[in-house]
C-alpha positions in Angstrom: 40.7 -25.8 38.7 40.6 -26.5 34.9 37.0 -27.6 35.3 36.0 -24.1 37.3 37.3 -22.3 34.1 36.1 -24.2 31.9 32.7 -24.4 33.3 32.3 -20.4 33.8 33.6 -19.6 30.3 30.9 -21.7 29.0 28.0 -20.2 31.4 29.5 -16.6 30.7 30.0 -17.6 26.9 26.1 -18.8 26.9 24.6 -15.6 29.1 26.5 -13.7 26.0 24.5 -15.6 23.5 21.3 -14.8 25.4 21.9 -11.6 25.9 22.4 -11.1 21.8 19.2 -13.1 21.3 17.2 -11.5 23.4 18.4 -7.8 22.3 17.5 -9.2 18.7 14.6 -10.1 20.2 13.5 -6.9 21.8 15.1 -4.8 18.5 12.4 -6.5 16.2 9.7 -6.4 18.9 10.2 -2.9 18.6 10.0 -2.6 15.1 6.8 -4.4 14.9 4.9 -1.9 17.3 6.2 0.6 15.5 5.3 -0.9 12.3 1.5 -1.8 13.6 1.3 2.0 15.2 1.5 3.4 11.7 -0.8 1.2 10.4 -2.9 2.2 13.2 -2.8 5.7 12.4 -3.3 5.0 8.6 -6.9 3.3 9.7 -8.0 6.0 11.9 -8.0 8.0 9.1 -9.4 5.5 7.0 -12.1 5.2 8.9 -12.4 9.0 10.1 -12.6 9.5 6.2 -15.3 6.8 5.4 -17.6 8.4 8.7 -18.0 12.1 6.7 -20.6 11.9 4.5 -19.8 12.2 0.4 -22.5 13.5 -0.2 -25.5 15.9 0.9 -28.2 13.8 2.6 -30.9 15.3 0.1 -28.9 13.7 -3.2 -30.7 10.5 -1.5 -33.6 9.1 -3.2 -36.3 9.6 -0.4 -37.2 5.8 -0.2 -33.5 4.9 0.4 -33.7 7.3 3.6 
């Protein structure tokens, strides 16, 4: 009987420590996409911004057209 209890307080003890590790786990994972979502959104406008011209197409010089 000691060995029953001492067995399923240690499976139960370690199922508790990989239940904390793997909601630390899924805590930062979430964090990161949240992190790399804004930095998505910060590029899309980047980019949105570097597509519209600066300038009028005719302040060219005509052999750079």
């Amino acid at each position: 009987m000691l060995w029953f209890l001492l067995w399923f307080v240690l499976v139960v003890a370690a199922a508790a420590f990989l239940g904390y590790l793997a909601l630390h786990l899924y805590r930062k994972a979430k964090a990161l996409m949240r992190e790399a979502a804004a930095a998505s959104d910060r590029l899309g406008e980047i980019t949105a911004a570097m597509d519209q011209p600066s300038a009028p197409r005719d302040a060219y010089r005509s052999d750079l057209r």
